[in-house]
N, C-alpha and C positions, 0 to 999 in steps of 0.2 A: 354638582357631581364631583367625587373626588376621584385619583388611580391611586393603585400603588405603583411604584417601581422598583425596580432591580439596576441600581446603577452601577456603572464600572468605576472602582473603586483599586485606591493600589495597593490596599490590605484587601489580600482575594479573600479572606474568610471569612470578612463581614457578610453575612447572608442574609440580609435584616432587610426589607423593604421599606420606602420611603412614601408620604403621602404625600403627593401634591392634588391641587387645585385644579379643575380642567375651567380653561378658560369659554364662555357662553358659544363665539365664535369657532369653539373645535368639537363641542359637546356629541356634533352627529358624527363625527369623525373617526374620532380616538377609540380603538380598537384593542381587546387582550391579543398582545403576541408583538403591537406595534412598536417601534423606536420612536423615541421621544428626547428632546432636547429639553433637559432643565438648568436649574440652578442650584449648586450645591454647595454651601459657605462662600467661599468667595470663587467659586471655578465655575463652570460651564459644562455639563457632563450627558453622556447618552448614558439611558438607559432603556429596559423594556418595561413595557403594561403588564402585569404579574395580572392586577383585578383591578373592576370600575365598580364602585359603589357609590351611594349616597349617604350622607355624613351629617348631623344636624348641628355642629358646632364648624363651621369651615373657615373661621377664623384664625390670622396668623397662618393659613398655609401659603406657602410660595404656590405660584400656579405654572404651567407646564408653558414651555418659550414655544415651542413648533413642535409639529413633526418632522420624522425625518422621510418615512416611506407614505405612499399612496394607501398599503396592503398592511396588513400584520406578515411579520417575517417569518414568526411560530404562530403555528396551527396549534390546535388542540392537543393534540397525539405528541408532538416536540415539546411542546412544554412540560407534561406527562414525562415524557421521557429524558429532559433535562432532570427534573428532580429524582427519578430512579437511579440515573449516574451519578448522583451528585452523594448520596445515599450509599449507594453502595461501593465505592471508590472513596468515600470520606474527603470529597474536595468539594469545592463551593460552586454554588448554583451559577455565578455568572461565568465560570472557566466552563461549567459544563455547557452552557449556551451558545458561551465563543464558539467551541470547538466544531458546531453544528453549520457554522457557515463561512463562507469566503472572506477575505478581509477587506473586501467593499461593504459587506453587512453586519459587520460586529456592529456590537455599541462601544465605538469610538471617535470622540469629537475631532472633526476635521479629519474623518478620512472621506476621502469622496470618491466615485467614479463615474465617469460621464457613460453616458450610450451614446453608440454613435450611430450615426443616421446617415445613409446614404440616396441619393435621386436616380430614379429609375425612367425611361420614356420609351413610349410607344409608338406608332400609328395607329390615328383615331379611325376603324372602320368603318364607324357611322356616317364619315364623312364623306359629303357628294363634292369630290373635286373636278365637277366636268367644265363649269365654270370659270372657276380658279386657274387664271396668271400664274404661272410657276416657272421660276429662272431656271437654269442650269445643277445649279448645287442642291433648290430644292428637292428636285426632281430625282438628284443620286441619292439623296438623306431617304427621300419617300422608298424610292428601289429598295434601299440598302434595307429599311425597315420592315418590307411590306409583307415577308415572310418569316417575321420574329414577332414572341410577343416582347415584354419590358425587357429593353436592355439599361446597361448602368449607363448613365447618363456620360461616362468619360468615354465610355467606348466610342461615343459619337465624336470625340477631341480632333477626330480627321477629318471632318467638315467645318465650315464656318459655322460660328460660333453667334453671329448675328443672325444668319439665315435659320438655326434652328428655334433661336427667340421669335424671331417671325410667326414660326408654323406654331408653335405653342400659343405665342397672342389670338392668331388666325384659330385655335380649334384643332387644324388638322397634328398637330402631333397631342398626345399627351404626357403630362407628368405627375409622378407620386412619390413620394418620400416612404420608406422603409428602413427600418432597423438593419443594420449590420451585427452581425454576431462575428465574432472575432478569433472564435474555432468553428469552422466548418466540415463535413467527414463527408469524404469524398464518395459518392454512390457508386457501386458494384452492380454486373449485371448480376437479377436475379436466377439461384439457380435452386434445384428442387432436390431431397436425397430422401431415401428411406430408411425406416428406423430397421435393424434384423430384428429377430425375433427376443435376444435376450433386452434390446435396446426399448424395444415395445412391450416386455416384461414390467419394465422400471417407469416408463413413460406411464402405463394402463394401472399401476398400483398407486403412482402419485395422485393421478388426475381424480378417480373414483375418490378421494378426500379431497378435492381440491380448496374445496368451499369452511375447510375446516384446520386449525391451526394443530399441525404435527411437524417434526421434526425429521426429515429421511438421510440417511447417511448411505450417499451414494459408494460405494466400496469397487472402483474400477483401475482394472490394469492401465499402462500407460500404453495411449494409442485405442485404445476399446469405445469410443463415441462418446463421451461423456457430454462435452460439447454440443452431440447433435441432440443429445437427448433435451440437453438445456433449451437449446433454440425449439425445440417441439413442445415440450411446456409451456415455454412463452408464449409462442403463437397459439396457444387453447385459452391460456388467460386473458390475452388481447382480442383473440375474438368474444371476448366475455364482455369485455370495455374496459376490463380492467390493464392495471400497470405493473413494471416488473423491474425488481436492483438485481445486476449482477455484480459482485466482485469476484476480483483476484488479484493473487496477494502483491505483486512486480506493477510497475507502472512499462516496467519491458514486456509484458504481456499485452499489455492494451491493445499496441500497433497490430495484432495478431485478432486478437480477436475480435477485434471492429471491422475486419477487414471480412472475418467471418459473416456477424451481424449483419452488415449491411447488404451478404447477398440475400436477404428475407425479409428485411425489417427497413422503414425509412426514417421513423421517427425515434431517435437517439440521439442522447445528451452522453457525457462524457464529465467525469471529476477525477481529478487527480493533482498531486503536486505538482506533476511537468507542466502543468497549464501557469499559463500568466496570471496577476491576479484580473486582470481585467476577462478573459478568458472564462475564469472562473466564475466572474460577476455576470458574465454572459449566459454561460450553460445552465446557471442557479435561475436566472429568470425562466430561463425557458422553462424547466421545469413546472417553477411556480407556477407559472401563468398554459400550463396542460398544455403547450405546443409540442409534447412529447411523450411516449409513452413506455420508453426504456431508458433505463440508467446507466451504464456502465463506469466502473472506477475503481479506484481503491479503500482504502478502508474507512475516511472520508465521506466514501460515496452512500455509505449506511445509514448518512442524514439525508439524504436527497428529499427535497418537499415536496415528495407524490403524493398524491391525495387516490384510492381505492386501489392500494396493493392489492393484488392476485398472487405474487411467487417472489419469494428472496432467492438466491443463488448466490452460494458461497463457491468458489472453487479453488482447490488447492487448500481444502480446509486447516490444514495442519502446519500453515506456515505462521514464522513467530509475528508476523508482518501485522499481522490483524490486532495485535494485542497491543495498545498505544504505549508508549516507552516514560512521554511527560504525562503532566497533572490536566484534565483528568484521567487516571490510569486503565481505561477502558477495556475489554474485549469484546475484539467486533462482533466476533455470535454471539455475545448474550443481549449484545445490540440488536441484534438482528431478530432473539427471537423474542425479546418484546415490542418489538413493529408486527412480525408476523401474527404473534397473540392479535396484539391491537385490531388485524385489518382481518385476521380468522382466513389465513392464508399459508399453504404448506412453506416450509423453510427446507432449503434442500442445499446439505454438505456433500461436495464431491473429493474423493482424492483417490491417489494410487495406492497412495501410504496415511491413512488417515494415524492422527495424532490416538497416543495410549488411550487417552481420556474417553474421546470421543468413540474411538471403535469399542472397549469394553461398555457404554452408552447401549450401544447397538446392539453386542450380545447378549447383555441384560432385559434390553426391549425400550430403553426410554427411548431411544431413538429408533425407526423404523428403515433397519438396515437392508438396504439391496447390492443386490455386486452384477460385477460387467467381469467376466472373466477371460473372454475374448478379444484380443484384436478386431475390430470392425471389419478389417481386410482378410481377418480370418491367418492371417501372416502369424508364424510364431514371434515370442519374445525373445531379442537377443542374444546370441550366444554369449556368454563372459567368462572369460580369465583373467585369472588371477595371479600376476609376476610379482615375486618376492626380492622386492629390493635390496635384501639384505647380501646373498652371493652376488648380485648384479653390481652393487655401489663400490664391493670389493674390485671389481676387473675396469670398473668406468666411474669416470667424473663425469658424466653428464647426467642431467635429469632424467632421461628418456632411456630405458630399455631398450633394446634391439631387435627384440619385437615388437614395441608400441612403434619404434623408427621403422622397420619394416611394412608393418600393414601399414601406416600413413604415406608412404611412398607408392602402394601396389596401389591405394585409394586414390591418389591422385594420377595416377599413370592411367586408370578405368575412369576418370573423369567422374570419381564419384567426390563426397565433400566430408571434413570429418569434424567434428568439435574434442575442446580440449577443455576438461576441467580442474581449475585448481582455484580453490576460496582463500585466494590469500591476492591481494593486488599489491602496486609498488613491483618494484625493485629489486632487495633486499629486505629479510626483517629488522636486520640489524647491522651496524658496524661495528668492530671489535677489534682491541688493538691485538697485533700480533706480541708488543712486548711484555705487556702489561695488567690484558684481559678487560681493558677498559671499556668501556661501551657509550654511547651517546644517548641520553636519558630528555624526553620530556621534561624541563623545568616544572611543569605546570601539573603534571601529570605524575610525574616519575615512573615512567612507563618507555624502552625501548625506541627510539624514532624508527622510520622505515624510509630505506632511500629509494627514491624516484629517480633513476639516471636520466629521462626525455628533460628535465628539469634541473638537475645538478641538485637536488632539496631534501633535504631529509624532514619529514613532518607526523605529526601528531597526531592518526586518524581521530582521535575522539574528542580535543579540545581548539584541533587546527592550530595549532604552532607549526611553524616553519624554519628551517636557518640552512645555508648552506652548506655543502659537503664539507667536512672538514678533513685534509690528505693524511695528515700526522696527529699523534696522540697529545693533548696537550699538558700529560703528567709526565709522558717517559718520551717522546718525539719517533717512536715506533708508526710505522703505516698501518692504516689500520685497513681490516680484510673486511670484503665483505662474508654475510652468513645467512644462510635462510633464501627461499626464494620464492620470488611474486610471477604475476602474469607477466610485467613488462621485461624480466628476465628472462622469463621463459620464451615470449617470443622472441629475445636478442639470436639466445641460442640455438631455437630451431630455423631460423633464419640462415646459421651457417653450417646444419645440417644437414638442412632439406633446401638447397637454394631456389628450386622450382616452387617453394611453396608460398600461398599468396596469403599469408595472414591477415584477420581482421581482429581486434581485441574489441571487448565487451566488457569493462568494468565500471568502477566508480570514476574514475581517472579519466575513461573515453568517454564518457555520456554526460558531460556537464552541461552542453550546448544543448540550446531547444530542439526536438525533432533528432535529436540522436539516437537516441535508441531506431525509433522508426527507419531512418537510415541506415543502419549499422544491418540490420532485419531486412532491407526490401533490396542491398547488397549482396546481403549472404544470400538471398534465396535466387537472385537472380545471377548468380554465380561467378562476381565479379573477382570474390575471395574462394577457396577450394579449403580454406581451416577456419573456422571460428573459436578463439583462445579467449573461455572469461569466468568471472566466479560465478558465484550461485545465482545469479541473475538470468542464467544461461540454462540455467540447471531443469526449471519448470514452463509447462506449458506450450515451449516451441516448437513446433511441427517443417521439417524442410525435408521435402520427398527424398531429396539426394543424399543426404546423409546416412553410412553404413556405418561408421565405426565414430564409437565414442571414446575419447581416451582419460582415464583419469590420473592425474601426474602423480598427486600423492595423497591419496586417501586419508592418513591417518592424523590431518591436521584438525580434523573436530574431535576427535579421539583424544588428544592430549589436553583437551579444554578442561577444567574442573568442575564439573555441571555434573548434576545426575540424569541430566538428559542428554549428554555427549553423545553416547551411542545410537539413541534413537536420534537425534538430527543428524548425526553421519549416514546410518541405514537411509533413512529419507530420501538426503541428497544424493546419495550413490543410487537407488531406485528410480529418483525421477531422473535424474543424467542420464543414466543408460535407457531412458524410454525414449531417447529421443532419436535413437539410431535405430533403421531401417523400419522407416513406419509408412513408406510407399512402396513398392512392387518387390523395390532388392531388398536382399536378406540383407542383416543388422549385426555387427558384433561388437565388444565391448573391450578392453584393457584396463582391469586398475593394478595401478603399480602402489604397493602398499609394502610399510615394513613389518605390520603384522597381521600375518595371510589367517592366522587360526584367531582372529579375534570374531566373535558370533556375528554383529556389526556387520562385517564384510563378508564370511562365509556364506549366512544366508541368501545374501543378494547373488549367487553364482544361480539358484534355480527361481529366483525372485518369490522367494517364500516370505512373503510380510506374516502370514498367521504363523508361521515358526519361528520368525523372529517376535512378534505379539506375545506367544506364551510365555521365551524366555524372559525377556524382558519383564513382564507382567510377575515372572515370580520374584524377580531380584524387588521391584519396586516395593511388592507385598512384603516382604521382609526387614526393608530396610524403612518401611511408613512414609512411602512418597505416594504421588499423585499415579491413578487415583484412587490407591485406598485412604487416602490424606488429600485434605485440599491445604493449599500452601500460603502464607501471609510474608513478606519481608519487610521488618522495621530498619529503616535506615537513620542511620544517627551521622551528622553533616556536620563539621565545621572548621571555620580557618584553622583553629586553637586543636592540637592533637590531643592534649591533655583533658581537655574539656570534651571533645567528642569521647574520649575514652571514657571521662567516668561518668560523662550524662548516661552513655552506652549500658554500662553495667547496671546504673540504678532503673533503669525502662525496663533492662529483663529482669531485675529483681521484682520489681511490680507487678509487671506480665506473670512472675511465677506464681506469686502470691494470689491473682484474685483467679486464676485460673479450673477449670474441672481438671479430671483425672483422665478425661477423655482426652485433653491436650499436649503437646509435646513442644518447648520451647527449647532451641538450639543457640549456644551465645550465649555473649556476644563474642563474634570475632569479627576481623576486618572484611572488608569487601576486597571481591579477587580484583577490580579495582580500585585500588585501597586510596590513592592520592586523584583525585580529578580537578580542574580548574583551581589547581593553590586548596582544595579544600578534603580532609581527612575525613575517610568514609567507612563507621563499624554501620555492624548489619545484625540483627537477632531474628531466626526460621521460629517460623511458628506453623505448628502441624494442628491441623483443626479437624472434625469432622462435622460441626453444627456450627454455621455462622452465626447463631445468635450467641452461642458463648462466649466469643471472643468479640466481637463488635461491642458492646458498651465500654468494653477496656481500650480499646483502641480509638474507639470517640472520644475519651475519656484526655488520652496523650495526646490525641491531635489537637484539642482543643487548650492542653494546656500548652502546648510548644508553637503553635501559631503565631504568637505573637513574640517569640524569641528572638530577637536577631545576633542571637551569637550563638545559635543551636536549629539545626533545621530539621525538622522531622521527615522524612518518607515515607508513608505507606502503599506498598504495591500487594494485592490481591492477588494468589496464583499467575504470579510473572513465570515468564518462560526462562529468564536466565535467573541466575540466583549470583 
């Protein structure tokens, strides 16, 4: 019997399987899906069982050194759906593999992770100790036990340590060894809620398909149960036997809604990046091996190795979070809904603000759209106004209006709580000489630095370069000022505005540490802090009873992005920000201070009209052939050499034009909006498509001949969310 394999290789685009020999002693063993140790020229490499066949010439083949697992790692359905991504992403089968699992399970030699095992002991109740001599200590050991079942064997550390060997020899204690899992989720008491009427609308139309793979796009205000409805689903599928993924798109979500979960549910796994990898090595078994029957995580979590899905849950469907940024360049619903096909299992998108794409889906019919138009509490949605910072910045230098400073003083004097939003972290965005107009640029990048004053550093969010502040210019010896402003400025400043106020900040910057976010979350709610000040992180998903007023510092920083989707991820974010104020008993009201109040973007979100902002939107996109009357392709052209990126650049779109239909629309080439990244020169050519088969053989076509360049790198991203 021979396999093939898929070995990990440092030319990722070798896709080509390899035969070995399975040796007589693994024959009942070796499994499709499993990790396998071979030999490959002169190295030592993992890979996986692609196929087992027999072979009538098995001469000359190397034969397979070990295994590496007990199980296959891919099931049937993941291997399936490695080659679907690999396919339609144009990247190679073993990156789409990797990507499926934790880095204790890749096929990589020499990565290991141990399981760790812990000892548990009892009192034997079978035992008749009327007989039995027993000193002093054993007799506390017996007491202390005799109303518990297994304790961890260290707990017992306060007795002698001879005398529990004893009882163990003797019979009367027991012992067992058990696995430690290395993320534990702490149980909640269970509590019970009913769904209203419109919540039991969406619940009663999913369920009567249940058994059948559809697509529902849940359409709910923020604060309307979307959530409960989720957990009432689940539990109809669970009582089926079947299992269930939830994502959302923040790993700042998580702490929140497991906290949920667990007042209904006991068996739940967890994936996300904030886990350790050992962590992660943990939660993937449980899964595998069915000691669980809910998944929760991030985008990650859409490989989870469930075996009899019942229900996918997407939530917060319209964040860019889901859509993988490296190779393979994935998006998670279309992940998602070839698992749901596979397991013939509803797929259910929730949001406030669902993406363009998706809600015209739903007024068309592909997707089976339902809405939540009500607050669950039946509470209205937040009052919002609108301050125009343009007469305001005339009369003051501070960031804050005198009404947004007002209501956060009246909020914290009523002992109510209030959040502050601005998506920009750091400091400053920039330093700039006062004599000169010089600025402090990215070496690596050529891109602005942004200063961090907790730190004195000025740094590179996108390729992590660091150096410190510099006082003086070092063309003209002018000081240089700062410009622009982040969260950690912002709260310097309201610090000496508001001195009673207790800020807690939530960005990139405060959440490095394990279990930060969670902390940061079970602080503010338990009202250690009275402001919560953070970017978009802040923005989705979190629910804290006390909070009445949202403040937004300045709106109009997505606005100025060069994107054709600026406006709709500004609407987004300023919708889901302000859902987060007053969504327990108090009434809720909102401030964005913005420097332009008539831009649609921002008007519409005063009576929270996403279907008015929808239409607009929808007509500009229709005219201008973006997504989705267009699906969108980006070829990116890479290299150290600018000249070289430049004219590889031109001649790719001269090809793209030429083998192209009439139905297509090539833009380019020009630069990318980040034009310089890590030392390396970045053009870009839009490709407007309306039939992926037209343009897919051309695009195989250049992937396959720049794979093997090393002075020219290719990109291709499939309707990426930034451009």
């Amino acid at each position: 019997m021979v396999c093939d394999c898929l070995v990990e290789l440092t030319n990722v685009f070798i896709d080509k399987t390899f035969t070995y020999l399975i040796p007589k002693s693994l024959e009942d063993k070796v499994q499709i899906g499993m990790r396998v140790v071979v030999p490959f020229n002169s190295q030592t490499l993992e890979g996986f069982v692609m196929d087992i066949r027999s072979l009538k010439d098995e001469q000359n083949l190397k034969e397979i050194i070990s295994l590496v697992d007990p199980y296959p790692i891919l099931n049937e359905e993941l291997i399936s759906l490695g080659k679907y991504i690999s396919k339609t992403t144009l990247s190679s089968l073993m990156s789409s593999y990797q990507v499926m699992l934790p880095k204790a399970l890749k096929a990589k030699h020499k990565v290991k992770m141990n399981v760790i095992y812990k000892k548990y002991i009892s009192l034997n109740k079978d035992k008749d100790l009327t007989n039995i001599k027993l000193n002093d200590n054993a007799k506390k050991i017996i007491e202390y036990l005799k109303d518990k079942d297994f304790v961890k064997k260290e707990e017992l550390n306060i007795f002698s340590k001879s005398t529990i060997t004893t009882l163990l020899n003797k019979n009367i204690l027991m012992e067992k060894e058990e696995e430690y899992y290395r993320y534990n989720i702490e149980k909640k008491n269970k509590t019970t809620f009913k769904l209203n009427e419109e919540q039991q609308n969406v619940f009663d139309e999913i369920v009567k398909n249940k058994n059948n793979f559809n697509t529902y796009l849940i359409h709910g205000i923020t604060g309307s149960g979307k959530t409960n409805v989720y957990m009432e689903l689940i539990k109809n599928v669970i009582d089926d036997g079947k299992t269930a993924i939830v994502l959302v798109p923040e790993i700042s979500l998580t702490p929140q809604i497991i906290e949920r979960f667990t007042t209904k549910f006991s068996k739940i796994a967890v994936l996300h990046s904030g886990l350790s990898d050992g962590e992660k090595y943990d939660e993937w078994r449980k899964i595998k091996e069915g000691k669980v029957n809910i998944v929760i995580g991030a985008r990650s979590a859409i490989f989870a190795p469930l075996e009899n899905i019942g229900i996918i849950i997407i939530d917060e469907e319209h964040s860019s979070t889901y859509k993988q940024e490296n190779t393979p360049r994935y998006n998670c619903i279309d992940v998602a809904k070839k698992r749901a096909e596979y397991h013939s299992c509803p797929l259910v998108l929730g949001s406030a603000t669902p993406s363009l794409e998706s809600y015209a889906r739903g007024v068309k019919g592909v997707y089976k759209l339902l809405t939540l138009n009500k607050r669950y509490n039946n509470k209205p949605l937040p009052k919002v106004e609108i301050v125009d910072m343009n007469s305001e910045f005339k009369n003051n230098n501070s960031f804050f209006s005198k009404k947004l400073l007002g209501e956060i003083q009246k909020r914290i004097d009523a002992d109510e709580q209030v959040i502050l939003f601005l998506n920009k972290r750091g400091y400053s965005s920039m330093l700039t000489c006062r004599g000169c107009g010089n600025t402090i640029k990215c070496p690596n990048c050529d891109i602005t630095l942004t200063f961090h004053k907790s730190s004195n550093m000025l740094r590179c969010h996108y390729c992590g370069y660091a150096t410190k502040r510099m006082e003086t210019c070092p063309n003209c010896g002018e000081k240089f000022k700062d410009f622009g402003m982040g969260t950690e400025k912002v709260e310097e400043e309201l610090t000496k505005l508001i001195p009673d106020s207790k800020i807690i900040r939530m960005d990139v910057d405060t959440t490095t540490k394990k279990n930060s976010i969670a902390k940061i979350i079970d602080d503010f709610s338990n009202k250690k802090y009275n402001i919560l000040l953070g970017t978009q992180m802040i923005s989705k998903g979190l629910d804290f009873k006390d909070v009445t007023l949202v403040g937004v510092i300045n709106a109009d920083i997505g606005l100025n992005y060069p994107d054709f989707r600026s406006s709709e991820i500004t609407f987004e974010l300023l919708e889901q920000v302000l859902g987060r104020s007053g969504r327990s008993d108090k009434e809720g009201s909102v401030i964005i201070q913005t420097f332009n109040p008539d831009h649609y973007a921002i008007k519409y979100t005063i009576n929270h009209d996403y279907i008015g902002f929808f239409n607009k939107e929808m007509a500009l996109r229709r005219k201008l052939d973006y997504p989705p009357y267009y699906f969108l392709c980006v070829v990116k052209i890479i290299s150290k050499d600018y000249d070289m990126a430049s004219n590889e650049s031109t001649k790719i779109a001269n090809i793209i034009r030429k083998k192209i239909t009439k139905d297509e629309i090539v833009l380019g080439p020009s630069v990318c909006n980040l034009f310089k990244l890590n030392n390396n020169y970045r053009f870009q050519i839009i490709l407007k498509y309306k039939k992926i088969d037209n343009v897919m053989p051309i695009l195989t076509e250049l992937q396959n001949h720049y794979f093997s360049n090393k002075k020219v790198k290719l990109e291709i991203d499939f309707n990426p969310y930034k451009l």
